[in-house]
N, C-alpha and C positions, 0 to 999 in steps of 0.2 A: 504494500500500500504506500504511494506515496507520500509526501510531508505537504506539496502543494497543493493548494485548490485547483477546479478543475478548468476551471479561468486563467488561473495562472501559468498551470501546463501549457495549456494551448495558444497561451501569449510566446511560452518559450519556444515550444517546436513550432510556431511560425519562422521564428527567426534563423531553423536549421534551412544548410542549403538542400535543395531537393532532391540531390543523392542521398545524402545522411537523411533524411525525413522520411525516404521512401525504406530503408533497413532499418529504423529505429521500433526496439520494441521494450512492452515494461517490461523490466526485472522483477522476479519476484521479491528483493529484496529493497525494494522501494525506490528506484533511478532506472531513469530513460537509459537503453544500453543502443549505444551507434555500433558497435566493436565485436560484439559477440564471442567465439570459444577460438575461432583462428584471424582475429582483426586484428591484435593485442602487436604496437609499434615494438620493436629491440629494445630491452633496457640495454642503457650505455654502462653498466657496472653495477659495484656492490652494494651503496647507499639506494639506486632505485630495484634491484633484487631483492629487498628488505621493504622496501616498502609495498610491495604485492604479496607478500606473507601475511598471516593471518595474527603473527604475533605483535608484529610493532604499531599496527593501528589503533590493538590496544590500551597501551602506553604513552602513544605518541601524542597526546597534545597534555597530558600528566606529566611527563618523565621525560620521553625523547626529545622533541623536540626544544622544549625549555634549556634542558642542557645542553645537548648542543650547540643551541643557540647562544648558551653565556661563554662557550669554550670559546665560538667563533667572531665572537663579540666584545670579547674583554670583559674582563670583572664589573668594570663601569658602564659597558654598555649598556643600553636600554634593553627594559623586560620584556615579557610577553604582552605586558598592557598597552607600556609605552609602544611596540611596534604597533599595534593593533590603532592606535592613537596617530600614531605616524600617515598610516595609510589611511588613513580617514583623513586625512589633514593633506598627503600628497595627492589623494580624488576628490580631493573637495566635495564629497557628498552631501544630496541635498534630498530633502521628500521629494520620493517619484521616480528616482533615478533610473536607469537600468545597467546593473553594476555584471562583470564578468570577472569571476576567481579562477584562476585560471591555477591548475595544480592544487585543486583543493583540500586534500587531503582528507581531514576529519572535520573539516567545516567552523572551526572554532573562527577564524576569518568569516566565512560565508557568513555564520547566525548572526557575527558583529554589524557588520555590511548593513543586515536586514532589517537590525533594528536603527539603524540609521535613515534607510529612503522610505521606512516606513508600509503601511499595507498598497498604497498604493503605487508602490515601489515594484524592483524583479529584479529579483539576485538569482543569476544561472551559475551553477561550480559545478565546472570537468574534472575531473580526473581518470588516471589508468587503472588506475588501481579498484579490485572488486570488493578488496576488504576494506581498504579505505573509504569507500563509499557506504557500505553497507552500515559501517561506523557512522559516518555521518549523518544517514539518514536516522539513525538510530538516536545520536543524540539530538536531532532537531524533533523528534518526534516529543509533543506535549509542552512544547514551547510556543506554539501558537506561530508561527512563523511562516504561512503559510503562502509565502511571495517566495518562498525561496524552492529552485529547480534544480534537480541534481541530474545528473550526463555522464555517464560514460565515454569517454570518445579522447581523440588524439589530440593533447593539451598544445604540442606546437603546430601543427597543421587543423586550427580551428576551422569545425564546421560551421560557421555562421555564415549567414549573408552581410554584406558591407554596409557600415556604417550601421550596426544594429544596437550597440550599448553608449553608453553615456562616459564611462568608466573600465576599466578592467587594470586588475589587479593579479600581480604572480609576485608571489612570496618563496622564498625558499624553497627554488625548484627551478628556477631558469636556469642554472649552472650546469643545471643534470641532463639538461633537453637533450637528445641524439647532435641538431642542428642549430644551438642553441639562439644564432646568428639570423638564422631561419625566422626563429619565433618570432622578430619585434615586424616582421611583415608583414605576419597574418594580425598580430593581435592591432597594427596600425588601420590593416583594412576593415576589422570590425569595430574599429568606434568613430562615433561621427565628429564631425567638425567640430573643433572647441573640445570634445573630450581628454578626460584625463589618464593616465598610467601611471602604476605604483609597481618599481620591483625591486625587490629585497635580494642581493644575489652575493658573490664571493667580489674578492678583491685581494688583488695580487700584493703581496707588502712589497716594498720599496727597498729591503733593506736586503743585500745581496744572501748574508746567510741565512738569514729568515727564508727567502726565498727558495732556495734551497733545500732547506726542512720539510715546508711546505709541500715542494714537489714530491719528494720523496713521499709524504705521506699521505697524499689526494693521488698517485699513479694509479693506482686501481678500485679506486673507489666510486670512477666515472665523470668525476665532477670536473667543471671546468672555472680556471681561476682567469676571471679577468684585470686588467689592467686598470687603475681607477679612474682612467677616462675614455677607457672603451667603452661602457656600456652607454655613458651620455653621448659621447659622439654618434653611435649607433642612434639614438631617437634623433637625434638633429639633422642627422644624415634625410629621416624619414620622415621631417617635417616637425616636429615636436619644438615648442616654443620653449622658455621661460623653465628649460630643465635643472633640476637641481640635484645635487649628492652630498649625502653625507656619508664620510667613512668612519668605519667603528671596528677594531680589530681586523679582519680578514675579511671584512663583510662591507657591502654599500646598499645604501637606500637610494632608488633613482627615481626622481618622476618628472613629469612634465607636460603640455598639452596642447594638444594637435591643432594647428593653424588651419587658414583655408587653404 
């Protein structure tokens, strides 16, 4: 059973394109499935092999991801709230919006989202993952949040049609994309004019043996460390006005929003 109304749904898969519209079916575990048993894109290594397991979606918005995020973060960096405060603040959300999470994991973003544009709002969150979804729908269920639409389907090669959300948001999870480079094209073609982008991604340290360590210990983990002004060159490249970043340990905040 789904979490959204049945308005809501069908507000969301309007927005699929109409190959994805035409192979989407419910899951019984409450999300729209594009992808089905042989749809499912390469994981690029071992952080997203762990995350289509059935054990880390249980922990992971408790345990996993908090920590990780303080290792990758610095002691001083901001929390889980703070980030969740951040992206709210780099999509400028507003009642009504139509917001895209893109990599959503266990939703703990997406419900925040939701209660932000409100009921007459639409928060859509993809992800690959079966368990992570299932988690998601699970915790949204009994929260009344019923603007929010969960998808299965290919987070960097977005099924939307152009110019569909207002917003879209990828948190900790761009680094991991197959194509990572790929992503800011699709996620540029799905928001309209004036929207905004919020991604929380790695950041390569400056300091030669840092650097170093580093590599040594993200080689097989899949993840891709970027440069602290690659990822904002990338949206300026793609039109994105008035971009900002902030770096915090190994990690950057980027957002910005798309001109005419």
């Amino acid at each position: 059973m789904r979490t959204a109304s049945r308005a809501t749904a069908a507000r969301a898969e309007a927005l699929l394109l109409p190959e994805a519209r035409e192979g989407a079916w419910d899951h019984p575990a409450g999300y729209l499935d594009l992808i089905g048993d042989e749809g499912a894109p390469q994981s690029p290594g071992l952080v997203q092999d762990l995350m289509l397991t059935g054990v880390v979606p249980r922990i992971y918005e408790r345990w996993w991801r908090p920590a990780l995020g303080r290792v990758a973060k610095g002691v001083l960096g901001p929390g889980m709230a703070d980030e969740q405060r951040i992206a709210r603040l780099l999509l400028g959300l507003s009642r009504g919006d139509g917001v895209l999470d893109v990599a959503c994991g266990s939703g703990n973003f997406t419900r925040d989202f939701a209660r932000t544009v409100g009921s007459d709002g639409l928060v859509v969150a993809i992800d690959v993952s079966e368990t992570m979804l299932a988690r998601a729908v699970e915790d949204t269920r009994g929260t009344g949040l019923e603007q929010i639409v969960y998808i299965r389907g290919d987070a960097q090669e977005l099924p939307f049609v152009a110019a569909s959300f207002d917003a879209v948001c990828c948190f900790a999870a761009f680094h991991l994309f197959p194509d990572p480079l790929r992503a800011p094209d699709r996620m540029t073609d799905v928001l309209s004019t004036g929207g905004r982008i919020a991604l929380f991604t790695s950041a390569r340290p400056r300091s030669a043996p840092v650097r170093t360590v580093q590599g040594l210990v993200t080689a097989r983990s899949g993840a891709r460390m970027f440069e602290q002004d690659e990822v904002a060159r990338a949206l300026e490249a793609r039109g994105f006005a008035d971009v900002r970043v902030r770096v915090t340990g190994i990690t950057q905040f980027v957002g910005g929003r798309l001109e005419a």
